[in-house]
C-alpha positions, 0 to 999 in steps of 0.5 A, spaced: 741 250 944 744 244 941 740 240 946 734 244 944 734 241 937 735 233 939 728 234 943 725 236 938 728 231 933 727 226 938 720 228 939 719 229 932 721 221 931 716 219 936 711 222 933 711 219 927 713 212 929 707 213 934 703 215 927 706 210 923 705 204 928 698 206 928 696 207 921 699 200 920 695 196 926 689 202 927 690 200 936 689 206 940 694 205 944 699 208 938 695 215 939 696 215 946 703 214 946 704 219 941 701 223 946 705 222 952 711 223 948 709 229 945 707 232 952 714 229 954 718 232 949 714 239 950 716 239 958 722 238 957 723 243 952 720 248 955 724 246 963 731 247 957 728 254 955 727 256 963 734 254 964 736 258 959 732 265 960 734 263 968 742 264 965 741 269 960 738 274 967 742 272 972 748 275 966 744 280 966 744 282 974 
């Protein structure tokens, strides 16, 4: 769970330097850096909850 939560923190950090990076020079590039860091940050945080459901039912068994 700890692990979960420093992806979402880290996530959370490149989404606003992505949005303050473009705020301040208006480049796309910013916008399309944010998205991939979102979409990054998302994947991994969902393989992490797969691992665990996989764990929490093979307990179960």
């Amino acid at each position: 769970m700890l692990a979960i939560r420093v992806f979402l923190i880290i996530i959370g950090g490149v989404l606003i330097l992505s949005l303050l990076g473009y705020a301040i020079n208006r480049d796309p590039r910013w916008l399309r850096f944010a998205g991939l860091g979102l979409k990054a940050g998302l994947a991994l945080v969902a393989l992490l909850l797969l691992a665990l459901l996989l764990e929490r039912l093979v307990l179960v068994l």
